[in-house]
C-alpha positions as CSV (number, residue, x, y, z in Angstrom):
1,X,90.4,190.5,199.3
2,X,89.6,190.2,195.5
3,X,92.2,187.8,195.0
4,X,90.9,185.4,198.0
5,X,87.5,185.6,196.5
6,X,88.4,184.7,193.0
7,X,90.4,181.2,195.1
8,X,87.5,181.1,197.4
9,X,84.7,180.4,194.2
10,X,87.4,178.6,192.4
11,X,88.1,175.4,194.5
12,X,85.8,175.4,196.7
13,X,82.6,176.8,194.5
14,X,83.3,176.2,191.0
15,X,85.2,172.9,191.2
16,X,83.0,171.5,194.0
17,X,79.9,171.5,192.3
18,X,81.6,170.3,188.8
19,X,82.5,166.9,191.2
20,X,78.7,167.3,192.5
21,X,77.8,167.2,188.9
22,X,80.4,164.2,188.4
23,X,78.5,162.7,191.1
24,X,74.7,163.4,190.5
25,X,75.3,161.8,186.7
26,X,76.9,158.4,188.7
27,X,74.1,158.7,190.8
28,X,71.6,159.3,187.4
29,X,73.4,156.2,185.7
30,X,72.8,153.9,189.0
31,X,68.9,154.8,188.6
32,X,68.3,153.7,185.2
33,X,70.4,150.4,186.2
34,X,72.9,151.1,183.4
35,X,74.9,149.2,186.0
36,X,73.4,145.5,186.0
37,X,76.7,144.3,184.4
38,X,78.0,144.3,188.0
39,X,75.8,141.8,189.7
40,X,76.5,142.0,192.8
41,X,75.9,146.1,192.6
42,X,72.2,145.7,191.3
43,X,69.4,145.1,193.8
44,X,67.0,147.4,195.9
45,X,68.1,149.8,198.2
46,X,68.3,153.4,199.3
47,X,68.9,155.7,197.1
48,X,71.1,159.3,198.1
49,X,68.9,162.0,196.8
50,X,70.5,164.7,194.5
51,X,70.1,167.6,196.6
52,X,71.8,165.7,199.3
53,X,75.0,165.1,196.5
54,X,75.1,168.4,196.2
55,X,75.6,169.8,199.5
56,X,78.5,166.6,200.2
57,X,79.9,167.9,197.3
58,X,80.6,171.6,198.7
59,X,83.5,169.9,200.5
60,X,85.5,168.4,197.8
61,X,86.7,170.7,195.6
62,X,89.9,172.2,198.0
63,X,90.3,168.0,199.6
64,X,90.0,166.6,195.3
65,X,92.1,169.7,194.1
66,X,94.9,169.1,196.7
67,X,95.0,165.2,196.1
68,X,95.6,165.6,192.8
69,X,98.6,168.3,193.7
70,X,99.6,165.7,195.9
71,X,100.2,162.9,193.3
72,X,101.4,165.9,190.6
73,X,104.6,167.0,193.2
74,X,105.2,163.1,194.6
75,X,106.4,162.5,190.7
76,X,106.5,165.5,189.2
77,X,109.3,167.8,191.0
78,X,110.5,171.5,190.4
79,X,108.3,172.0,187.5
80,X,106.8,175.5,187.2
81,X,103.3,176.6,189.3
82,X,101.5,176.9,185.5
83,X,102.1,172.9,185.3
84,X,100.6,172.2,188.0
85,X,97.7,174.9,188.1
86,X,97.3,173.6,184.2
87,X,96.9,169.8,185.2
88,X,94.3,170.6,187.5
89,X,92.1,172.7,185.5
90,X,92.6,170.0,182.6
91,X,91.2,167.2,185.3
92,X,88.1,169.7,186.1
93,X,87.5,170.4,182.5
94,X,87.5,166.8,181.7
95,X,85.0,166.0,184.5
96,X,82.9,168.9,183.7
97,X,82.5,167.8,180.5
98,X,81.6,164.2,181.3
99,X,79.4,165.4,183.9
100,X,77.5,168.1,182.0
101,X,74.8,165.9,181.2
102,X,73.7,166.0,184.9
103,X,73.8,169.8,184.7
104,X,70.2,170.5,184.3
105,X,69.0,167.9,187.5
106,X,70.5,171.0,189.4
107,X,68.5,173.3,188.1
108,X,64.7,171.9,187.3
109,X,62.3,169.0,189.4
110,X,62.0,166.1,188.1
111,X,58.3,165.5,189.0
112,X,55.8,168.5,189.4
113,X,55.8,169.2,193.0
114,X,53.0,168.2,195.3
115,X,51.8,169.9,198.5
116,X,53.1,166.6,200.2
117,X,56.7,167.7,199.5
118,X,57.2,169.6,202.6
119,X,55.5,167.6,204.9
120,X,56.7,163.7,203.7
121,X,60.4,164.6,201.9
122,X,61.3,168.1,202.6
123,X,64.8,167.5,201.2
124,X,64.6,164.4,199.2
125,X,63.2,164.7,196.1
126,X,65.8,164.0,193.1
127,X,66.9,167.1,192.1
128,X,68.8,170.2,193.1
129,X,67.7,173.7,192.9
130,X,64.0,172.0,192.2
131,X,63.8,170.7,195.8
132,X,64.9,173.7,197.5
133,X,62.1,175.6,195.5
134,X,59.8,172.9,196.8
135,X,60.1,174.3,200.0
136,X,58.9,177.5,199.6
137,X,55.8,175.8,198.1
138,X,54.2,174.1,201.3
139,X,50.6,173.9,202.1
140,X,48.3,176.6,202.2
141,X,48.5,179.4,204.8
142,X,52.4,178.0,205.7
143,X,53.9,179.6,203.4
144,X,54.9,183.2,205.1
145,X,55.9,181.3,208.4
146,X,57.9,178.9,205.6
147,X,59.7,182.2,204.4
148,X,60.3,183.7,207.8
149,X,62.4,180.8,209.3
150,X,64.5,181.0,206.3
151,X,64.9,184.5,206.2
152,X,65.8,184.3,209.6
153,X,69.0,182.0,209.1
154,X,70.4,184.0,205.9
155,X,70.0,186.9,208.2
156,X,71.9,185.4,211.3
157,X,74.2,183.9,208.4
158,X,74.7,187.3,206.8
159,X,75.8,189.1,209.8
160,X,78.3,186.4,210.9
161,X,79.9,186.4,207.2
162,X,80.3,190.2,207.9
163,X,82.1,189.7,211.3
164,X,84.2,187.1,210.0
165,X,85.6,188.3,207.3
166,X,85.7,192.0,208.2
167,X,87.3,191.1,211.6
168,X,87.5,187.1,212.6
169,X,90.1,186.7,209.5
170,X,92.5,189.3,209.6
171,X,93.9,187.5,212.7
172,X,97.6,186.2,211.9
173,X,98.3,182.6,212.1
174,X,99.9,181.8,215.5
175,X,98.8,178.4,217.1
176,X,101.4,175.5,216.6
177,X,99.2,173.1,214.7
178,X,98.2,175.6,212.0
179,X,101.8,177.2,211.7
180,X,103.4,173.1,211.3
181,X,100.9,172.3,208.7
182,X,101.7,176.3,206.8
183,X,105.3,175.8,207.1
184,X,105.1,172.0,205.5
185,X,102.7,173.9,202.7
186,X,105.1,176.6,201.7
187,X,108.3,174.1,201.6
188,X,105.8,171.8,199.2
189,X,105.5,175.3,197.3
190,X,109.2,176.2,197.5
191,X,110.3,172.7,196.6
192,X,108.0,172.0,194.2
193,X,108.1,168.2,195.5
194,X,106.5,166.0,198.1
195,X,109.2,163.4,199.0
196,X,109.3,161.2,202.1
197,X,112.6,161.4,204.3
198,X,113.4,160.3,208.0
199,X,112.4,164.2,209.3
200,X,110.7,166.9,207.6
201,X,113.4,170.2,206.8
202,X,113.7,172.6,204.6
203,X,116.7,173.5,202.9
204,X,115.3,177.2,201.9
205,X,114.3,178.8,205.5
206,X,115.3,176.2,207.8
207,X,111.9,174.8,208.7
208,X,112.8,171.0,210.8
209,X,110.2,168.9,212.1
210,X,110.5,165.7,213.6
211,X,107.2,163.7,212.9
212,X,105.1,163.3,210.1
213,X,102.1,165.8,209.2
214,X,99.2,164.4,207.1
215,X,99.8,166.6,203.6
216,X,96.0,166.9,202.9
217,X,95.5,170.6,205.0
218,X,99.3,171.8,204.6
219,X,98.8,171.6,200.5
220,X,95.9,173.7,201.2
221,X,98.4,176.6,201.6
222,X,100.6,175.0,198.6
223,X,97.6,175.4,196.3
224,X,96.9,178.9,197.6
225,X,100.9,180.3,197.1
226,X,100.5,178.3,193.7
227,X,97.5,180.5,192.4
228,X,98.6,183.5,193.9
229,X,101.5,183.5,192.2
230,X,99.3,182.6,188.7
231,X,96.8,184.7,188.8
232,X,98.6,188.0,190.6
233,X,102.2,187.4,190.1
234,X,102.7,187.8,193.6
235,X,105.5,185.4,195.5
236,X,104.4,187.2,198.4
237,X,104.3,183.7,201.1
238,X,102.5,185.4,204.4
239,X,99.1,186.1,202.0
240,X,97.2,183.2,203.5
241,X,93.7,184.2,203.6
242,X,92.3,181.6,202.0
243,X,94.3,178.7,203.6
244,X,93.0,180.6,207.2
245,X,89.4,180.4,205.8
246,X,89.1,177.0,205.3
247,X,88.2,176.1,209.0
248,X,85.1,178.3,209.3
249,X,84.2,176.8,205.8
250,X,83.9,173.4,206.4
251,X,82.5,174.5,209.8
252,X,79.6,175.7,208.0
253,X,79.6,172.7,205.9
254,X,79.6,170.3,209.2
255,X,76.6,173.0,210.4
256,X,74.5,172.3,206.8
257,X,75.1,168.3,207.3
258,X,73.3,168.6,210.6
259,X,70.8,170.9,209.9
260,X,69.5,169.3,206.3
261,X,69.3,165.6,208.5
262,X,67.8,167.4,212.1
263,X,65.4,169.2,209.0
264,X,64.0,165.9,207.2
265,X,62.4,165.6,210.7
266,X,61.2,169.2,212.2
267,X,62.8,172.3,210.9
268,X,62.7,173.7,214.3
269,X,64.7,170.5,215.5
270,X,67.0,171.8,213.0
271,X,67.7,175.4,214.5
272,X,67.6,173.8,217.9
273,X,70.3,170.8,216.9
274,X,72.4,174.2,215.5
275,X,71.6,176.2,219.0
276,X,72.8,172.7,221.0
277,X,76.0,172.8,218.8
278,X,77.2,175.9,219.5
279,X,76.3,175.5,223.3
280,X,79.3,173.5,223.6
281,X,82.6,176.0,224.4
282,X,85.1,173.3,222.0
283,X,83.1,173.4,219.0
284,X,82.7,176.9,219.0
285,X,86.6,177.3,219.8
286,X,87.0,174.6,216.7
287,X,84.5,176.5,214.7
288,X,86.4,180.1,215.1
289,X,90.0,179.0,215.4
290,X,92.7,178.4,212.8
291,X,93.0,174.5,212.9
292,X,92.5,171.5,211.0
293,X,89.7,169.8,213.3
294,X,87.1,171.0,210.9
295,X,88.0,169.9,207.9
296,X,89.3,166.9,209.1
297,X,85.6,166.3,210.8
298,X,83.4,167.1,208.0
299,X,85.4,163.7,206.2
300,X,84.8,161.8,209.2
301,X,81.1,162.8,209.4
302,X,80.6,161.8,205.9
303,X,82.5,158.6,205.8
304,X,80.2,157.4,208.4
305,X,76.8,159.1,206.3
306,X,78.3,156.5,203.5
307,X,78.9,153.6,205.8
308,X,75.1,153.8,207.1
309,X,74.0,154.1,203.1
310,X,76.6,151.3,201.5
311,X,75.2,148.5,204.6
312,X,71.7,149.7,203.1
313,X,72.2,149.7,199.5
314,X,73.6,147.8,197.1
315,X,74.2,150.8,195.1
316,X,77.8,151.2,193.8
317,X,77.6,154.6,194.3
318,X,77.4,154.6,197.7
319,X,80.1,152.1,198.0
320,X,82.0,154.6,196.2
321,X,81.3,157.6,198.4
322,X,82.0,155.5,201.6
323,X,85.7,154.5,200.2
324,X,86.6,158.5,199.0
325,X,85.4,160.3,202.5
326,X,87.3,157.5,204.3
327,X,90.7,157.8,202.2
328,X,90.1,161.8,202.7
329,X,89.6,161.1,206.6
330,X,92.7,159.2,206.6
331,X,94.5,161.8,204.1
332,X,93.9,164.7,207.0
333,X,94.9,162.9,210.2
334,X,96.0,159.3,211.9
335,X,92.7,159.2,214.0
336,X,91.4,159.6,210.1
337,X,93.3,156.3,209.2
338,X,91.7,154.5,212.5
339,X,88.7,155.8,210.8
340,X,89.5,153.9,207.8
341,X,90.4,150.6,208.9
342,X,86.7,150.8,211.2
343,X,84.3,151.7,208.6
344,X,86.2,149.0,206.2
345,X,85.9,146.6,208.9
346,X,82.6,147.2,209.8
347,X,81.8,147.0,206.2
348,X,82.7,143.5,205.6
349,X,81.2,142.2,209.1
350,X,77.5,143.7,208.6
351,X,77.2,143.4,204.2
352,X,74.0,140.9,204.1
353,X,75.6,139.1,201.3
354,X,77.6,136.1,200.9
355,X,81.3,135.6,201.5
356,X,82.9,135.7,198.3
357,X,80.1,139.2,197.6
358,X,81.4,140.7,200.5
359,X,85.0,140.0,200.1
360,X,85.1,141.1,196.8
361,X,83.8,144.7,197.8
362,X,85.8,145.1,200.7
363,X,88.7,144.6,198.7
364,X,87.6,147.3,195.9
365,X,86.8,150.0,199.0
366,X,90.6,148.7,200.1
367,X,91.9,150.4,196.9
368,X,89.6,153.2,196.9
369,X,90.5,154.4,199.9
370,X,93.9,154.1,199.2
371,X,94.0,156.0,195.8
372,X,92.0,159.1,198.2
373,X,94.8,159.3,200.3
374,X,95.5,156.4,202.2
375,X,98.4,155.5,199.9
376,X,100.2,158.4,201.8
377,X,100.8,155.9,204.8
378,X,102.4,153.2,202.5
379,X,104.8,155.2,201.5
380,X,106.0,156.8,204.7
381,X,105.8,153.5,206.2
382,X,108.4,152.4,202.9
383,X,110.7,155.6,203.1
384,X,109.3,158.0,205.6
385,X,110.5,158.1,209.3
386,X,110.6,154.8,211.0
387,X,107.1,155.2,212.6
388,X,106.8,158.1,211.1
389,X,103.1,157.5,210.0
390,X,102.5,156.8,213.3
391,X,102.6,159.7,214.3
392,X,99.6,161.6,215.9
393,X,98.7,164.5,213.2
């Protein structure tokens, strides 16, 4: 369990909120219009409040960490696990340190807090940790009932975190999905390489599949074997923990998303938007089981946050944001790639701007989304299986 926790606040702690740092100093950069160069980026429009960065930002650190494993083994092949645990650290520690300037919007407010902050912008006022304090500071005589209804979730949170990981995740891997995508992650790890062919086999165990699994969740368990094997020496391949964990994680991340835009209206709309979500028997059976649906979800769910914000704004940041959750979307799954193509379709149709304007940004989300994943689908149409990135997951 100690070596699970040490890859748990790794990737998806540690390395998710230095990319939430990346992304609150774009975000920083796009408010002092250090941007006007681009002129057709400049203009009024809504802005996506830090805090809100932030908790996007929870899920990129395994999705980022496992793209860049993915263009490391697609040239790099057979090289020792240190390479490639070294490469990615070096990318982190470069990002870290051009992003380190944004550090300190995660930890103070930028304007003194009013009363008003509860009741008008619960969540949306620029910074991080600051905001979150603000809402422990509401109005006179609300502030015990304030403390209660979060006290209340970390509670119900707290207990599920204990039955889940003392119980819920000791459960082997056994349904077909999950097992196709583990076996395609340990060949990856065995192989050291990501190569396209007609079927997927490998030569170690004997592992054949006919089709063609998106790599995004199945490096997941490549990254895993990769660090246990740095940090504990172990080539032990069943010790999965983390790769099991990662649907109940960005469960709770799809959970958050709901609650922090059901909260901007009521908080109670928020626990009863939570209570109506787990009503239904599928997301509860997505929630709990080993499967990709999740993490695949929370991409899909944020691609179209970013679609709503980019037809909004003129910002270039949300631009950005809308082209990396759609290439991650379409790096997880073919309904992903649909995904993809609508949101980059939809894009150019509704832009209020002129031809040439609209064009022009369509064709730089284009390459965006392909350099977050959707490259993947190139190539296997090139050298993959004839069809092969046709197929369903």
């Amino acid at each position: 369990m100690g070596l699970f926790i040490i890859k748990f606040i790794l990737t998806n702690i540690l390395f998710s909120l230095i990319i939430g740092c990346v992304l609150v100093r774009i975000n920083t950069l796009n408010r002092v219009n250090k941007l006007d160069k681009f002129n057709w980026f400049t203009g009024s429009g809504e802005k996506v409040p830090n805090l809100e960065l932030m908790l996007y930002s929870l899920g990129l650190g395994p999705v980022f960490t496992v793209l860049i494993l993915y263009y490391l083994l697609l040239v790099f092949h057979g090289l020792p696990n240190y390479f490639y645990l070294g490469v990615v650290f070096l990318v982190y520690l470069a990002l870290l340190v051009w992003g380190r300037k944004s550090i300190p919007l995660a930890v103070r407010h930028d304007d003194p807090p009013s009363p008003e902050d509860h009741e008008n912008k619960p969540l949306g006022v620029p910074s991080c940790l600051g905001a979150l304090v603000a809402n422990f500071m509401p109005g006179k005589g609300k502030r015990l009932g304030h403390i209660l209804f979060f006290s209340f979730l970390l509670v119900l949170l707290a207990v599920f975190m204990y039955l889940y990981l003392g119980s819920i995740l000791q459960v082997p891997i056994a349904d077909h999905d999950i097992l196709v995508h583990g076996n395609i992650g340990k060949m990856y790890y065995q192989e050291k390489a990501l190569t396209y062919s007609e079927n997927i086999s490998n030569s170690i165990d004997g592992f054949f599949f006919i089709g063609s699994p998106k790599p995004s969740f199945s490096l997941l368990l490549t990254w895993e074997m990769m660090m246990n094997r740095g940090f504990a020496g172990s080539n032990d391949l069943s010790f999965d923990i983390y790769f099991r964990s990662i649907s109940v994680y960005y469960g709770l991340l799809i959970l958050a998303v709901a609650f922090y835009w059901l909260y901007r209206r009521n908080r109670y709309l928020a626990l009863l938007g939570i209570v109506v979500m787990f009503s239904g028997l599928k997301f509860f059976q997505v929630f709990m089981s080993y499967h990709l649906d999740s993490y695949r979800l929370f991409f899909l769910i944020l691609s179209w946050v970013f679609l709503a914000y980019s037809l909004r704004s003129k910002a270039p940041l949300a631009l950005l944001l809308l082209g990396i959750f759609s290439g991650f979307t379409a790096f997880t799954h073919l309904i992903g790639l649909l995904a993809a193509l609508v949101n980059v379709l939809a894009f150019f149709l509704f832009q209020e701007a002129s031809f040439k304007e609209r064009l022009l940004k369509t064709m730089a989300l284009s390459l965006i989304i392909l350099l977050f994943g959707g490259i993947h689908y190139v190539l296997e149409a090139i050298w993959g299986a004839r069809f092969g990135f046709l197929t369903y997951f």
